[in-house]
N, C-alpha and C positions, 0 to 999 in steps of 0.2 A: 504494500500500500504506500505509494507515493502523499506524503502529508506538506500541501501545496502550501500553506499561511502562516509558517512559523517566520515570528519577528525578531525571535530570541535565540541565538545559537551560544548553548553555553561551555566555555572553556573550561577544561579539563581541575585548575585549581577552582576556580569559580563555582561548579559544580558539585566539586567534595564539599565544599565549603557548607554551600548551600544546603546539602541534602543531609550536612553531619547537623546542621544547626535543626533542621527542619525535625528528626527525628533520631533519639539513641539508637534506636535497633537498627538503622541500617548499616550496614556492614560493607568492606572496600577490600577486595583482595587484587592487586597490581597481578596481570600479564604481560608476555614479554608484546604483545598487539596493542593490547586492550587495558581496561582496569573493569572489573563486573561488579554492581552496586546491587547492593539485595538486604534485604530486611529477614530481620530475625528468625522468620517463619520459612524462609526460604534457604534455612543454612545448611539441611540435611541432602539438599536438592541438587547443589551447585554441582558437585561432582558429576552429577547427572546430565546439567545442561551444558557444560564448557565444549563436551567432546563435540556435539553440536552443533558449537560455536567457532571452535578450533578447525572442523571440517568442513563447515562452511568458506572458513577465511581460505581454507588450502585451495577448495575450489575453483573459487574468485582469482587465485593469484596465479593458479597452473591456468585457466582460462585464458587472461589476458597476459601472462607469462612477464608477472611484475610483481610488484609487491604495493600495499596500503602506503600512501604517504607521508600521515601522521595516525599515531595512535588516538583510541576513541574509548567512547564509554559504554559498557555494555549494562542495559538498566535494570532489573528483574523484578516488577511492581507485583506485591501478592493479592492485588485484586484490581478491577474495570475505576473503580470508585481513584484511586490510586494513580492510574494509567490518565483516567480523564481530568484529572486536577493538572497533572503536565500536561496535555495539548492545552488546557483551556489556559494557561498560562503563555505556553508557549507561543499562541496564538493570538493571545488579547482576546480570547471567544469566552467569558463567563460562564455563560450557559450552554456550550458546547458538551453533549453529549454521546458517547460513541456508538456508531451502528454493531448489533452482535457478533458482528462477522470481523469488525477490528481489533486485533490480537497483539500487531506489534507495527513500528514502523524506524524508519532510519534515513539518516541527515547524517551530513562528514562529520559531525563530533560525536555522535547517539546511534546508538540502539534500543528504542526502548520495547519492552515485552511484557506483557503480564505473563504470571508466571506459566510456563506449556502446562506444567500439574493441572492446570484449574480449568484449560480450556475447553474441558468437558463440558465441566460448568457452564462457564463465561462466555462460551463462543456456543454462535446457532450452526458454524461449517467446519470448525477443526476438532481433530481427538487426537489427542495426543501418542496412544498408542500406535499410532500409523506412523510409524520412525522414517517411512520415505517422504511423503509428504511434510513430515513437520521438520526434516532435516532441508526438504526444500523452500518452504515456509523462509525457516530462519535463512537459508543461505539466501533469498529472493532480498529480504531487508538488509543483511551485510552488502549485496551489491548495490541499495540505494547507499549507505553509508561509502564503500568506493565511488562510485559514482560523484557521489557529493562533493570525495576528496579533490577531484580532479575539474569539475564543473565552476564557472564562475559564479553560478550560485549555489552555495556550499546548501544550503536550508531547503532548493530550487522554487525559492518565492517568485523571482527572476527569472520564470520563463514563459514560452508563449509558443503555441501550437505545438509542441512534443510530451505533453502528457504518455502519447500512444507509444516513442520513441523510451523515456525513460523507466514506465510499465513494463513494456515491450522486453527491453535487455532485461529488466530483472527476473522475467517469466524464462527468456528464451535459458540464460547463461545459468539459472539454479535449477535447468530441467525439468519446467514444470509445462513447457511446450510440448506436450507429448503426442501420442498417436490420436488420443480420444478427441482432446483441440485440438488437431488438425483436422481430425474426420468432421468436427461440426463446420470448420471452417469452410471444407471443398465443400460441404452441402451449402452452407450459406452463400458460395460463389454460386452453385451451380441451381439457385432459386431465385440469384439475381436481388440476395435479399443486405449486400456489403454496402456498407456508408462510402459516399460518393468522396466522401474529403479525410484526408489523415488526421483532424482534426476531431473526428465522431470514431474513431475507432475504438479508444479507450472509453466503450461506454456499451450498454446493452450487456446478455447474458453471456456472452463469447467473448466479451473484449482483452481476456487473456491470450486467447487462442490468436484472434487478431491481432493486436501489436507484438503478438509473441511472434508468428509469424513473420509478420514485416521484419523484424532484425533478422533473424534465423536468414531471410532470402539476403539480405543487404550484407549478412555475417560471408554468405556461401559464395556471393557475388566479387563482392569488392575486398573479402580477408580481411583478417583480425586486425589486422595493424589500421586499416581504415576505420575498422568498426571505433577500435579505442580512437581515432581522428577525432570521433563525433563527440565522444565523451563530453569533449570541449563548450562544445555549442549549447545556448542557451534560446535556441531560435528555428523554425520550421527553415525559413530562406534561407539560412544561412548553412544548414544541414544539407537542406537539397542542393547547395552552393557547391560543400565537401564532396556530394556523392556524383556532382556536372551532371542533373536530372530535375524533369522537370517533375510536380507531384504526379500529372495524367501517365507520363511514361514509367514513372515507380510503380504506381499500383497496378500499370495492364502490365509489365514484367512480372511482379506478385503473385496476381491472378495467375497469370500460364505455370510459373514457378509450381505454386502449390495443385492446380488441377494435375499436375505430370508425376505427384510424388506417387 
């Protein structure tokens, strides 16, 4: 889940600071990535989640065959109540409250997550015991948190028509663009039922599959090393600039790409 309105990116001292004054029980164990912030109730757990964490990062790095830029925070809130008090801060939103289905999200300094244990609970789509999915899950929010690194907007408040673009990577590169979104996707090509603009992609019941898609072609096309070019970009033009295409020629390429898989 890309978290578009954050006005606040908090730095690494700034944040201990913050969350040691806000409450005793949360707890700070430094990695050599990361540092993971967790509350008392979450101390039996940690072992449980780091590998997670750690296999996510491996991913992300043999992916784009680099490494993170700066180290980051990894959050682990033991309830939704917890989770929503950060956005709504982070956002200046009060009264922002999160849809069931939002679990965790990530910005170049953060990772924040409630904790996987409760997603039973807490979430109406994830279960925890599904160790593929939820290893995908988390490695989908560490690639917003790379992304972020490298992006000139770190929080991505600053950006404009690549929603579908920075969804898109985090689907395609944590493996959760699979056979099943693909198969909705040629059906949706071939019902003639795909949004006309890159700009509606990241939206509707498939919109995984769809911007997941479009990198996957743009990844297979033009090669990783372009793909990380785009990272850059904070801008649809400026993107279709990087890849010399216009949008109408990206998505009839798309289209043929995915009817052929």
């Amino acid at each position: 889940m890309k978290l578009k309105y954050f006005l606040i990116i908090f730095f690494a001292p700034l944040l201990l600071a913050s969350w040691h004054g806000y409450d005793n029980n949360w707890l700070f164990k430094k990695e050599k990535k990361y540092t993971i912030i967790y509350s008392s109730k979450d101390k039996r757990n940690i072992k449980e989640y780091k590998p997670y964490v750690n296999r996510g990062i491996r991913l992300i790095e043999t992916f784009f065959n680099t490494t993170y830029n700066k180290t980051f925070n990894v959050i682990i809130h033991p309830d939704r109540q917890s989770i929503d008090s950060t956005w709504q801060r982070d956002w200046n939103m009060p009264e922002f409250k999160s849809e069931c289905w939002m679990v965790a999200s990530g910005i170049a300094s953060k990772l924040d997550m409630i904790s996987p244990k409760l997603w039973d609970n807490q979430s109406c789509e994830h279960i925890y015991s599904e160790t593929k999915k939820t290893q995908q899950l988390i490695t989908h929010e560490l690639l917003h948190v790379y992304h972020g690194q490298i992006n000139i907007s770190p929080d991505f408040s600053n950006v404009e028509g690549i929603d579908w673009f920075i969804e898109g990577l985090a689907t395609y590169a944590s493996g959760q663009c699979d056979t099943l979104r693909i198969g909705e996707v040629k059906k949706a090509i071939s019902e003639n039922k795909i949004p006309k603009s890159l700009d509606n992609f990241w939206s509707g019941k498939i919109k995984y599959g769809l911007s997941g898609s479009v990198v996957m072609y743009i990844d297979k096309k033009y090669g990783r090393e372009k793909l990380k070019i785009l990272l850059t970009s904070n801008n649809k033009k400026e993107l279709l600039s990087i890849l010399k295409i216009t949008e109408t020629e990206l998505l009839n390429e798309w289209r043929k790409y995915i009817q052929d898989l």
